[in-house]
C-alpha positions as CSV (number, residue, x, y, z in Angstrom):
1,X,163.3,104.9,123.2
2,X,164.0,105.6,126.8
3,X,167.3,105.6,128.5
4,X,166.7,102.3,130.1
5,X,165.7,100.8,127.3
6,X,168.3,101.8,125.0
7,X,171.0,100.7,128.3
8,X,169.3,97.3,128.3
9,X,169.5,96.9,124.2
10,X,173.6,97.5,124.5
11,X,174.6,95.3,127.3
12,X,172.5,92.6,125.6
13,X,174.2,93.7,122.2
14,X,177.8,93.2,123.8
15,X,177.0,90.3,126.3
16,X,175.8,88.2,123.0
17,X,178.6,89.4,121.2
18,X,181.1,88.6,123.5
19,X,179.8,85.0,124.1
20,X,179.7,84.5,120.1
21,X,183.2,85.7,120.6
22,X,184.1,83.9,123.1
23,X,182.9,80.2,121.3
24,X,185.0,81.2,118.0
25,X,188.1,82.0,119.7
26,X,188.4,79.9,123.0
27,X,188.9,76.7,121.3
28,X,190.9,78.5,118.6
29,X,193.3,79.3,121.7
30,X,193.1,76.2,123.3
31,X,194.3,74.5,120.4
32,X,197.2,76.8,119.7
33,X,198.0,75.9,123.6
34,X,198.6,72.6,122.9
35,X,195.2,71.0,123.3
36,X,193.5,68.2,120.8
37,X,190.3,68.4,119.5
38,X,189.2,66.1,122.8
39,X,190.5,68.4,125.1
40,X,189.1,71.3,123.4
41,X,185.4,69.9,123.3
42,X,185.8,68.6,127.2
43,X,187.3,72.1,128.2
44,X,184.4,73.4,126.3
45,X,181.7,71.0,127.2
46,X,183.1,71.9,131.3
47,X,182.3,75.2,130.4
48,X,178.9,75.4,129.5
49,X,178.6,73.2,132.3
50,X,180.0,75.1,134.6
51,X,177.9,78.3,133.0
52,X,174.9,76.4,134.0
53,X,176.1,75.9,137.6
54,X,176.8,79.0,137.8
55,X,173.5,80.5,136.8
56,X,171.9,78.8,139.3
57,X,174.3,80.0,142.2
58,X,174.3,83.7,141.5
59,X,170.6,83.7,141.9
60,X,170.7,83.3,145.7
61,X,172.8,86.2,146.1
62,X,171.3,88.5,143.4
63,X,167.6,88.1,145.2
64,X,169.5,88.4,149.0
65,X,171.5,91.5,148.2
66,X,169.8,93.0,145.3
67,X,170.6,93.1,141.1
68,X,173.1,95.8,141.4
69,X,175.8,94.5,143.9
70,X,175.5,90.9,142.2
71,X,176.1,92.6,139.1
72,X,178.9,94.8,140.2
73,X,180.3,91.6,142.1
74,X,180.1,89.9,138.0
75,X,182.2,92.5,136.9
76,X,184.8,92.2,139.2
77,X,185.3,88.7,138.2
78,X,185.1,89.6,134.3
79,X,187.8,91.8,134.9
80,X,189.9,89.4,137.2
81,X,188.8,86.7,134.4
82,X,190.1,89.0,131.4
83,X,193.3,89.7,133.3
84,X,193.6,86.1,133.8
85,X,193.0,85.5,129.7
86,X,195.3,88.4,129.2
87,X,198.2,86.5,131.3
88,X,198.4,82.8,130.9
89,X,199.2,79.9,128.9
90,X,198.2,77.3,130.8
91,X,194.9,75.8,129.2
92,X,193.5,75.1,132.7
93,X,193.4,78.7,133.4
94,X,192.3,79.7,129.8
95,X,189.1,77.3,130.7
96,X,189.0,78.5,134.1
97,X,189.0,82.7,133.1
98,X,186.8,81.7,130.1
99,X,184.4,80.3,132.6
100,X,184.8,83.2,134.6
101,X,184.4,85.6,131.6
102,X,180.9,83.6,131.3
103,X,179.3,83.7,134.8
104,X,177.8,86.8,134.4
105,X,175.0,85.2,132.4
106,X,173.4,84.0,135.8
107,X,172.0,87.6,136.6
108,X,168.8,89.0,135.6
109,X,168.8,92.9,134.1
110,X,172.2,92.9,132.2
């Protein structure tokens, strides 16, 4: 296998894993914050919503200013979005890092 190939293999192996991830233990946490099983399937149901949204947007500037700084633009906002996991309670930012955790879906070659 080349290089490439084996790069593209792993971030599709972690991307998948941290989205399977990601459904198991969001609305595990949401609950623990407080949150019924109503609010958990709207904050969750707002997510893939916004996931789609999002997909949509980050194609403009991925084919204006190329794969590689809309990708490195993602990552920034995984990182801000883990921090923002990392540091709160409050479900609405939970929802709101989660779905920034998510939007790096929206870009072709990771």
């Amino acid at each position: 296998m080349t290089r490439d190939v084996t790069a593209i293999l792993a971030a599709k192996t972690v991307r998948t894993f941290s989205y399977g991830f990601l459904g198991i233990v969001l609305p595990l946490h949401l609950s623990d914050l407080g949150l019924g099983p109503a609010g958990v399937g709207g904050a969750v149901t707002l997510m893939l919503l916004g996931s789609a949204v999002l997909t949509w947007a980050v194609r403009r500037p991925a084919e204006r200013y190329g794969a590689r700084a809309t990708l490195v633009g993602l990552a920034g906002l995984s990182v801000i979005a883990a921090l923002l996991l990392l540091a709160t309670r409050e479900p609405w930012l939970v929802v709101l890092a989660a779905r920034g955790r998510s939007a790096r879906s929206g870009a072709r070659g990771s």
